[in-house]
C-alpha positions in Angstrom: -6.8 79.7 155.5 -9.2 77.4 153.7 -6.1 76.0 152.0 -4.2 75.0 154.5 -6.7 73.9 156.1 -8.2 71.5 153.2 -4.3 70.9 152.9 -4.3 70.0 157.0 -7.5 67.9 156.7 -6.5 65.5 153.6 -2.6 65.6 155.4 -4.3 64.2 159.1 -6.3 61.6 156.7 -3.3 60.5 154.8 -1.2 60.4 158.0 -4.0 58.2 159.8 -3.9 56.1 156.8 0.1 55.5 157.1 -0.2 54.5 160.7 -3.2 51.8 160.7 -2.2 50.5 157.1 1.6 50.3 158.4 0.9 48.9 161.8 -2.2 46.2 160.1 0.4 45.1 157.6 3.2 44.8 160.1 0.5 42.6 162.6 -0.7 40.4 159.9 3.0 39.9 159.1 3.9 39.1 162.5 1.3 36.4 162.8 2.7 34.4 160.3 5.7 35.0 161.1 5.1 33.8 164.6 3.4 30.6 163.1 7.0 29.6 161.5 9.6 30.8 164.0 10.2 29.8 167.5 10.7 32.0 170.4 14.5 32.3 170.5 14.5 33.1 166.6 11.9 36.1 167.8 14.1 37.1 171.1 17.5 37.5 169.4 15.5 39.8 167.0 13.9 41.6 169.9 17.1 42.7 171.4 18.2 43.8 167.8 15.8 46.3 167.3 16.1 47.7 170.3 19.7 48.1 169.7 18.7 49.6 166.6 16.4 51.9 167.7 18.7 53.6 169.8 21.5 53.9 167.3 18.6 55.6 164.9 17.6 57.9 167.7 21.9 58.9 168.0 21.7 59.3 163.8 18.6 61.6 163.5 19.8 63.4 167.1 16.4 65.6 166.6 17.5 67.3 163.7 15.0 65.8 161.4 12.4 67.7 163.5 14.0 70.9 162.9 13.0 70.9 159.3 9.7 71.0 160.5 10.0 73.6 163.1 12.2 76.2 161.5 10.6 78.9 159.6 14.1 79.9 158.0 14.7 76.7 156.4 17.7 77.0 154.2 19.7 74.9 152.1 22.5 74.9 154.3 20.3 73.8 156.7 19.5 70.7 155.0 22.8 69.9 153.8 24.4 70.4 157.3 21.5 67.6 158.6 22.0 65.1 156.2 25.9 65.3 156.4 25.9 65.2 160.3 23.9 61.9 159.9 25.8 60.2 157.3 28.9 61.1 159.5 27.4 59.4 162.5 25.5 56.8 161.2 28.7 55.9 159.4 30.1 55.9 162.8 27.3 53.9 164.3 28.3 50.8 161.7 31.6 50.8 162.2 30.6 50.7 166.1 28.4 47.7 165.4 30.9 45.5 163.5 33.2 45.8 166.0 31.4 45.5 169.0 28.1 43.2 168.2 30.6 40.1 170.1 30.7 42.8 173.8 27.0 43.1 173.1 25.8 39.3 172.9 28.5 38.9 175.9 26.7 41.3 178.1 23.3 40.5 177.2 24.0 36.7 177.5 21.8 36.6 174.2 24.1 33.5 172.3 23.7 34.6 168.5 22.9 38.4 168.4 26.7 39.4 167.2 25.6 38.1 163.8 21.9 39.7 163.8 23.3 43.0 165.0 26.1 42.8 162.1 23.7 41.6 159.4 21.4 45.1 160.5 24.5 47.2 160.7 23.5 48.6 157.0 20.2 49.8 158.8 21.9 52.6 160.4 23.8 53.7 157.2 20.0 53.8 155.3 18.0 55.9 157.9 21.5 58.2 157.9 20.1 58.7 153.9 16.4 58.9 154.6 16.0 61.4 157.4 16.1 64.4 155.4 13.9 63.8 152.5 11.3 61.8 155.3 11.2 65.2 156.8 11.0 67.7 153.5 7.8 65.3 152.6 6.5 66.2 156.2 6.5 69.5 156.0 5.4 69.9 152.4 2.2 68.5 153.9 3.2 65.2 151.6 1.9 62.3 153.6 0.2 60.5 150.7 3.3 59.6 149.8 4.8 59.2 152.5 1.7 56.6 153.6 2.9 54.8 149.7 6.2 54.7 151.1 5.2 52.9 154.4 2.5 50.6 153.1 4.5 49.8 150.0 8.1 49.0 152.3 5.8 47.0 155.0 4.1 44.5 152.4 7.7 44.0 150.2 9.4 43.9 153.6 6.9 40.9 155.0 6.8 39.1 151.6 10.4 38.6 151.8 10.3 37.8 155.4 7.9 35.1 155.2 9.7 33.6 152.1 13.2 33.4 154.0 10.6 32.0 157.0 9.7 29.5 154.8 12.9 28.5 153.6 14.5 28.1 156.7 16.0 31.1 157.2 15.1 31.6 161.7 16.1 35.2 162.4 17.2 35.8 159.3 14.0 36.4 157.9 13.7 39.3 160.1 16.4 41.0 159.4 15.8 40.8 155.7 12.6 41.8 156.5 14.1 45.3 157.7 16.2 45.5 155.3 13.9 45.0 152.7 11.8 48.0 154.2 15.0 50.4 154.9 16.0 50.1 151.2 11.9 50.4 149.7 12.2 53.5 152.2 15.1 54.9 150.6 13.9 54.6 146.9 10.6 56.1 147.6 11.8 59.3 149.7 14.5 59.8 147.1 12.0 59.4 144.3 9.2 61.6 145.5 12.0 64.9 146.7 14.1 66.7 144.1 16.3 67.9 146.9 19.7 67.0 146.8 22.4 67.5 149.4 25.6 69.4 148.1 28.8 69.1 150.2 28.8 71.6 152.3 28.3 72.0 156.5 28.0 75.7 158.1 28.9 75.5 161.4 26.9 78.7 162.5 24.2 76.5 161.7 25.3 73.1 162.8 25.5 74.6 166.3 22.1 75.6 166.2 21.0 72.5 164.9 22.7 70.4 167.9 21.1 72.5 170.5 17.9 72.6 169.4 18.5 68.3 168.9 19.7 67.7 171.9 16.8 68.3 174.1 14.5 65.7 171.6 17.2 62.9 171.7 17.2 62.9 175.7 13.4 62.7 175.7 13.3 60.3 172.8 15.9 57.9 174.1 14.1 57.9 177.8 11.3 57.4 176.1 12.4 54.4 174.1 14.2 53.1 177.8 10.6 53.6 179.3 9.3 51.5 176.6 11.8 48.9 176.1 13.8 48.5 179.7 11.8 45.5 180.4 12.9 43.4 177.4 16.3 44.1 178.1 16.1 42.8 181.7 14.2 39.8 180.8 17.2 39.0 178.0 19.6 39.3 180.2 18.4 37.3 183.1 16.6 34.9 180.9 17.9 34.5 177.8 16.3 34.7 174.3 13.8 31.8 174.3 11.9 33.9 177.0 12.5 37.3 175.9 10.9 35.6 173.0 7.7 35.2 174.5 7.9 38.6 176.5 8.4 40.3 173.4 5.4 38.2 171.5 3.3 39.5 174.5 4.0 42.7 174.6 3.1 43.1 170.3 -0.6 43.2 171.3 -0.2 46.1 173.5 2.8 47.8 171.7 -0.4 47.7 168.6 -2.9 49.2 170.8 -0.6 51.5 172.0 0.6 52.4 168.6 -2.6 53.4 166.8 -4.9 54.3 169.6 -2.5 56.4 172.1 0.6 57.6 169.5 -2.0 58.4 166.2 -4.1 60.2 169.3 -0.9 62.2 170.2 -0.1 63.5 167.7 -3.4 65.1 166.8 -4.0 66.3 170.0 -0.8 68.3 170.7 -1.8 69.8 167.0 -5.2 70.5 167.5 -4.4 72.1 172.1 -2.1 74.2 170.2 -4.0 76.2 168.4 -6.1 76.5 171.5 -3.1 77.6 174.0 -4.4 81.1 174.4 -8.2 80.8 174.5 -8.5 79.9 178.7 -11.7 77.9 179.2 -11.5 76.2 175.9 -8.2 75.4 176.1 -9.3 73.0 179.4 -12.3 72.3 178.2 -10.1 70.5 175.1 -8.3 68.5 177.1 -10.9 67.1 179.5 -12.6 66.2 176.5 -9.4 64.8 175.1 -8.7 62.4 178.1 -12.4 61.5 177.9 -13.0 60.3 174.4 -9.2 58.8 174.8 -10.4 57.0 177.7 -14.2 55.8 175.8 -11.5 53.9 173.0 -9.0 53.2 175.2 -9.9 51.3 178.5 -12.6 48.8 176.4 -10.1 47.8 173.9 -7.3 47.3 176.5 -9.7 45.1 179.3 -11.7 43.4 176.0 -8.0 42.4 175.0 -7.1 40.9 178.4 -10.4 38.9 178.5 -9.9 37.7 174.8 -5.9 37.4 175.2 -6.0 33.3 175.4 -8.2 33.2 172.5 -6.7 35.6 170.6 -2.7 33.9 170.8 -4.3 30.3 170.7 -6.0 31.1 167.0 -3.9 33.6 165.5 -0.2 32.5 166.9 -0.6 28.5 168.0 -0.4 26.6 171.2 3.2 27.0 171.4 2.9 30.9 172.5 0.3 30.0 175.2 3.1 31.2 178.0 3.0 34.8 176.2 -0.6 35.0 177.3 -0.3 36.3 180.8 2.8 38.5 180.0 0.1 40.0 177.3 -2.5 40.6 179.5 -0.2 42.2 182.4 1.0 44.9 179.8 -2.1 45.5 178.3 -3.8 46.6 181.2 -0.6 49.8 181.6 -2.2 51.1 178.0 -5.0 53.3 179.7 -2.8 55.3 181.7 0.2 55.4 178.5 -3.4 56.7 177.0 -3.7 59.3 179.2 -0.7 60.0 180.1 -0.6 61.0 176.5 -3.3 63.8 177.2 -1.4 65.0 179.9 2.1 65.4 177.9 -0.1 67.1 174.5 -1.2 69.3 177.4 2.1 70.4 178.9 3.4 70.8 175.2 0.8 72.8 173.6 1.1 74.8 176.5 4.6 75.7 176.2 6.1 73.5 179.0 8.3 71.0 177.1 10.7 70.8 180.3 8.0 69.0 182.2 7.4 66.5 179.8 11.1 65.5 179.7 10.6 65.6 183.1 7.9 62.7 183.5 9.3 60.7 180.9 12.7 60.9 182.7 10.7 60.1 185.9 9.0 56.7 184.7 11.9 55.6 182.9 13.7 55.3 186.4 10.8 54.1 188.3 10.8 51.8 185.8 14.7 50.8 186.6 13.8 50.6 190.3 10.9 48.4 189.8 12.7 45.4 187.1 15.9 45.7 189.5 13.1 45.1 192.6 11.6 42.1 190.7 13.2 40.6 188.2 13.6 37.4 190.3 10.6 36.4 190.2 10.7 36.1 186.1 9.4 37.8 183.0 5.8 38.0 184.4 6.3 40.1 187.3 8.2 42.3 185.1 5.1 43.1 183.0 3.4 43.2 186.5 5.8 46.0 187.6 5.8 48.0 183.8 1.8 48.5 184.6 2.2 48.8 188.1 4.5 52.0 187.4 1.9 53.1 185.2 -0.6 52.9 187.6 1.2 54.5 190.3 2.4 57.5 188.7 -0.9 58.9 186.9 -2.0 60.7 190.3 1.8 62.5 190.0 0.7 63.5 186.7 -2.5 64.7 187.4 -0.8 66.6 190.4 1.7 68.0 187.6 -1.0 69.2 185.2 -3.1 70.9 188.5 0.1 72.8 189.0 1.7 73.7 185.5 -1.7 73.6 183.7 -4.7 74.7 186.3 -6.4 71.4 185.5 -8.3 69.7 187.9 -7.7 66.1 189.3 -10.8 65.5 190.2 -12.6 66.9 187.3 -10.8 64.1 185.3 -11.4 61.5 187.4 -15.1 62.3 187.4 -15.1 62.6 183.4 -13.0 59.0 183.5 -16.5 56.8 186.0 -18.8 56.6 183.4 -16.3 55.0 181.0 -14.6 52.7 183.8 -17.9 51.2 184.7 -19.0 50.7 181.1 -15.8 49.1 181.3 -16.6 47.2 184.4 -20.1 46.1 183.1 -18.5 44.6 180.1 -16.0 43.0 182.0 -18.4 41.1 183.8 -20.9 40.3 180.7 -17.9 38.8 179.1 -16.4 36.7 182.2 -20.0 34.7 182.6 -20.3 34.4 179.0 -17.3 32.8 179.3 -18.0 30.4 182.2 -21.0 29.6 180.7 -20.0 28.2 177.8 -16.8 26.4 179.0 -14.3 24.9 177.0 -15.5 26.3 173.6 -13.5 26.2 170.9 -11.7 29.6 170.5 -12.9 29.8 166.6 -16.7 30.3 168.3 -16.0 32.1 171.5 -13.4 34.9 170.3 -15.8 36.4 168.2 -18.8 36.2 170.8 -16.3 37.7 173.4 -16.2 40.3 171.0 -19.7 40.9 169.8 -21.1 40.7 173.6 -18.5 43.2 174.9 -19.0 45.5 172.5 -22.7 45.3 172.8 -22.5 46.0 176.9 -20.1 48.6 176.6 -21.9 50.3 174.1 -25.3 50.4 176.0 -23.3 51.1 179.2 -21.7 54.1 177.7 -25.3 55.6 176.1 -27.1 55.1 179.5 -23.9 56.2 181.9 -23.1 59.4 179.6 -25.4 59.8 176.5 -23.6 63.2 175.7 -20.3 61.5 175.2 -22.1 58.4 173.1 -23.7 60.7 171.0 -20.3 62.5 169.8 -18.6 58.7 169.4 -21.8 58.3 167.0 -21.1 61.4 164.7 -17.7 60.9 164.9 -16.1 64.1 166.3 -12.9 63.1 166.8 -11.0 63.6 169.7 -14.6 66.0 170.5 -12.0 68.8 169.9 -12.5 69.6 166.0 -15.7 71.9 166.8 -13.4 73.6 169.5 -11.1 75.1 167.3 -13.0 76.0 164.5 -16.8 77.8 165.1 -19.5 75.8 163.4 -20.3 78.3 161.1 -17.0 77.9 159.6 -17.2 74.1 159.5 
C-alpha cells in the first residue's frame, strides 16, 4: 500500500503537471497566434476541430478506457483495440476526403473542405496512439506521458507561429496539429514496448464495444454540450464571427480546463475510495463543491471584470468584439464547476446512468435555447450557454438529493460565504475601476488583479476562516485527510 500510494501521489503530480504545462503552452501559443491571424483564419479552424473531435471520439469509441478498467488485460485485448481503431479511423479519412465539399456547404463556412482535408491524417495518427496513450496510463506513467504533451505543444506552436509568420492563415493551425499528432506518436511508441500483432478475437471485441458504447454517447454529448454553440454561430454567421466567438470562448474553455476538468478527475478518484464510508463520503463532497467553488467563482467574475483588459493587451484591438462573448461564457464556469462535483458524486457512487443522463439533458436544453435565440447573434448565444447552466444546477442538486441523499440546501449554505467574497470583490474592483478612468490597460490589469485578490482573500478569512485556513496549507480538494487517517499521512 505505501507503493501505490507513493506511485499514486508522484502519478496525480505528474498528471497535474501535463495539464497546466499543456494548457500554459497552448494559451501562450494562442496569443501570438491571435496577434498574426484574423478572425476568419481562426473560425474556419474552429469548425475543424470540432469536426475532428468528434471523428476522434468515433476512433477511440471508449475502448481506450478499457485498458484502464479491466483487471484481465490481455494481449488480445490490446491487439483487438488498436485494430478496431486503425480500421475506423481509416474509415474516418476516407470519409473526410470525400465529404469535407457537403461539410463547408452545410456549414456555409467558404474554405473548410481544404482545412478538414489537410487534418484528415489527424484521424489516421490518434487511430495509432490510443493504445500505447492508455498502457502509459495505467502503468502509472504520466511523467512521460506529461514529456509527451509538453514536448508535442511547444514543437507544435513553434511551427505554427513560423507558418503564421510566413503567411501561411489557417494553415498554420493545422500544421500546428499535425506537428503535435506526429511528436505524440513518436513519444508513445518510444516510451511502450508493446506491439500490436495481427490478430482480433471477436469474443473480446464484443465485449469491448459494449462496454465503449456507453462512454462514446456520454463523450459525444458532452463534446455537443460544449461545442453546439460554435456550430450555430458558423452556420448563421459565417467564419469571421465564429472567429471571434471562438477567441472568446478560449478564456473560459482555459478556466474550465485546468480548474473544473484537473478537479474532476481527482475527485471522482479520491469519492471513490470513500463510496462505502456514509458520513464521510458526504462530508467529501460538500467539501468538494466548497473548495471548487473558493477557486472557481473569483477566477471566473475576476476574469469578466478584467476581460477588456485582458483581450486589449494580450490579443489587440482588433478582438475587442470577442470581449462580451468572453465575459457571457465565463460567467457558466461556476456551475460547469459544480456541476462537476455533482457528476464525481453520481460516479463514485455507482450511478453512471445518471450522469449520461444530465449531460444528455443540457446538451438539448442547450439545442432548445441557440434554436430560441440565435437571431439575435453570437452574443445571445453565449447569453443562453450560461443561462442553461444557470437554470439547470437546482435540477442537479434535486438529482443528487434523490440518487445521493445530499442536501440542496446544505450546499447552498456551504456556497454564501464564497459568493459574497465574490460579491465584495466584485465591487472593490468596479470602483477601482471608475476611479481611475481610462487608464491604460498595461497599469490597470494588474491592479484589477492585485485589489481582487486582496478583497477576496480578506473576505474569505472573515466570512469562513475554516475554509481559508485549509486554502492556506493547501489541502487539496480538503478531501486528502478524508481518505487517509492522519496518522497514516
Amino acid at each position: 500500500m505505501t507503493g501505490l500510494r507513493h506511485s499514486a501521489v508522484h502519478g496525480a503530480m505528474w498528471s497535474m503537471i501535463e495539464s497546466a504545462g499543456g494548457q500554459g503552452v497552448a494559451f501562450l501559443v494562442f496569443l501570438a497566434l491571435a496577434r498574426l491571424l484574423t478572425p476568419a483564419d481562426f473560425g474556419v479552424i474552429a469548425i475543424a476541430t470540432i469536426y475532428v473531435l468528434v471523428a476522434q471520439y468515433l476512433i477511440f469509441q471508449g475502448l481506450g478506457q478499457a485498458i484502464l478498467q479491466f483487471d484481465d488485460l490481455d494481449e488480445r485485448h490490446l491487439d483487438t483495440i488498436f485494430w478496431i481503431n486503425l480500421a475506423v479511423g481509416i474509415a474516418l479519412v476516407a470519409i473526410t476526403l470525400a465529404g469535407a465539399s457537403v461539410a463547408e456547404s452545410w456549414i456555409r463556412t467558404p474554405g473548410l473542405a481544404p482545412i478538414l482535408r489537410g487534418l484528415s491524417p489527424v484521424l489516421l495518427i490518434a487511430a495509432l496512439t490510443d493504445v500505447p496513450n492508455n498502457l502509459l496510463a495505467r502503468q502509472l506513467g504520466f511523467r512521460k506521458l506529461a514529456f509527451r504533451t509538453i514536448s508535442s505543444y511547444i514543437l507544435g506552436g513553434i511551427v505554427a507561429i513560423v507558418c503564421a509568420f510566413r503567411g501561411a492563415g489557417p494553415w498554420s493551425l493545422v500544421a500546428q496539429q499535425l506537428t503535435i499528432w506526429v511528436v505524440n506518436f513518436g513519444v508513445l511508441w518510444a516510451s511502450t514496448p508493446w506491439r500490436p500483432a495481427f490478430r482480433i478475437c471477436p469474443m473480446r471485441a464484443r465485449r469491448l464495444l459494449r462496454f465503449g458504447m456507453h462512454l462514446l454517447w456520454t463523450d459525444l454529448v458532452g463534446l455537443a454540450n460544449r461545442r453546439s454553440d460554435q456550430l450555430f454561430v458558423a452556420r448563421a454567421f459565417g467564419p469571421v464571427v465564429v472567429g471571434f466567438y471562438s477567441v472568446g470562448s478560449r478564456v473560459a474553455m482555459l478556466v474550465s480546463e485546468v480548474l473544473v476538468r484537473s478537479f474532476g478527475r481527482v475527485s471522482v478518484a479520491v469519492l471513490s475510495r470513500l463510496q462505502n464510508m456514509g458520513e464521510r463520503f458526504e462530508a467529501a463532497v460538500y467539501e468538494a463543491a466548497e473548495m471548487q467553488s473558493a477557486l472557481i467563482l473569483p477566477a471566473s467574475v475576476g476574469l469578466v471584470l478584467a476581460a477588456p483588459d485582458i483581450v486589449n493587451l494580450f490579443l489587440g484591438a482588433k478582438w475587442a468584439p470577442a470581449v462580451p462573448i468572453m465575459q457571457a461564457l465565463l460567467l457558466a464556469c461556476p456551475f460547469e464547476a459544480l456541476a462537476t462535483v455533482h457528476q464525481s458524486a453520481l460516479l463514485a457512487s455507482g450511478r453512471p446512468h445518471w450522469c449520461s443522463t444530465l449531460t444528455t439533458t443540457h446538451a438539448l436544453a442547450n439545442l432548445a435555447i441557440f434554436v430560441a435565440v440565435i437571431h439575435w447573434g453570437p452574443l445571445a448565444v453565449a447569453a443562453g450557454f450560461t443561462a442553461r447552466a444557470l437554470i439547470l444546477y437546482p435540477v442537479e442538486l434535486m438529482v443528487l438529493r434523490y440518487v445521493v441523499a445530499l442536501s440542496p440546501g446544505k450546499f447552498l449554505r456551504l456556497l454564501c460565504p464564497q459568493a459574497v467574497a465574490t460579491g465584495l470583490m466584485a465591487a472593490a474592483v468596479l470602483l477601482l475601476r471608475h476611479g481611475l478612468g481610462t487608464m491604460s490597460s498595461v497599469v490597470l490589469l494588474p491592479l484589477t488583479v492585485l485589489t481582487g485578490a486582496i478583497v477576496y482573500i480578506a473576505g474569505v478569512a472573515v466570512l469562513n476562516g475554516r475554509l481559508a485556513s485549509e486554502l492556506w496549507s493547501y489541502r487539496t480538494l480538503g478531501l486528502w485527510r478524508a481518505v487517509i487517517p492522519a496518522t497514516q499521512e
